[in-house]
N, C-alpha and C positions, 0 to 999 in steps of 0.2 A: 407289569413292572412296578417296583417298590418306587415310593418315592423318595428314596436314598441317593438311589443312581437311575438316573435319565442318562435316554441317549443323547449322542451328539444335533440329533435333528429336534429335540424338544429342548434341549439346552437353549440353540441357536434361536431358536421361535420366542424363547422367553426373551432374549437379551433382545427380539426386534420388536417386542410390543410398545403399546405406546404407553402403561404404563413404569415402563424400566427408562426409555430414552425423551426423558423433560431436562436434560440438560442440554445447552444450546452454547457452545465454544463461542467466545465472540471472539471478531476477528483484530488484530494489533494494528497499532496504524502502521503504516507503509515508510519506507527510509531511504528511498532513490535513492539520493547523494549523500554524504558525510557533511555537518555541521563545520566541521573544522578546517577543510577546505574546500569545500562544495566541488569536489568531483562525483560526475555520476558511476554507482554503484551497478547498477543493472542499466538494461534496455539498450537501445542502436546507439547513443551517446555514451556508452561507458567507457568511463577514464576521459571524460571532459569534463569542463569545468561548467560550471551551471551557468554562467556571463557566457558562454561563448555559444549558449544553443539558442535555435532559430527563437522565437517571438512565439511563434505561433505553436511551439512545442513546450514551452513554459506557460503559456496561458492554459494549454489541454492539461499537463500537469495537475495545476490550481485546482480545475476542475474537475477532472475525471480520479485522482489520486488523493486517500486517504490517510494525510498528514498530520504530523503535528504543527501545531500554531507556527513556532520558530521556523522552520522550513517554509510554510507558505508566506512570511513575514520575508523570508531571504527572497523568495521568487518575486514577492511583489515590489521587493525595493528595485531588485535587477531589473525587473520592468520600467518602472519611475525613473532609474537613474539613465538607462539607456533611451528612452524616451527623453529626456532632458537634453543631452549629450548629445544626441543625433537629429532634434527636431521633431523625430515621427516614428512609426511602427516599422522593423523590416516584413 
């Protein structure tokens, strides 16, 4: 076979080698809720507001989801202020 036209299975072979794929997508941060009024976007909470979820689903947030600053800035006030307001952790 000339080297004009490859088949489909020597095409494919080239585009999996390693060296055609050194470009690596990174990944966006993540956007649960809207800024503007902090309802959640996705997951079991969607269409609530971010003050009204458990404690302990806003702290796994923080942790486990990749934010931008302002958002985890929102989660951590809701924490502080609800802690304030109520004494202690629900």
């Amino acid at each position: 076979m000339s080297n004009d036209k490859l088949s489909k299975f020597e095409l494919m072979q080239n585009n999996r080698s390693d060296y055609n794929n050194t470009f690596v997508a990174r990944k966006s941060k993540s956007e649960p809720f809207r800024v503007s009024d902090n309802v959640m976007q996705v997951g079991k909470y969607k269409g609530q507001k971010v003050s009204e979820l458990p404690h302990y689903y806003i702290r796994w947030m923080i942790k486990k989801i990749d934010m931008d600053g302002s958002r985890v800035q929102i989660l951590r006030n809701i924490l502080k202020n609800n802690k304030e307001t109520q004494g202690g952790n629900k």
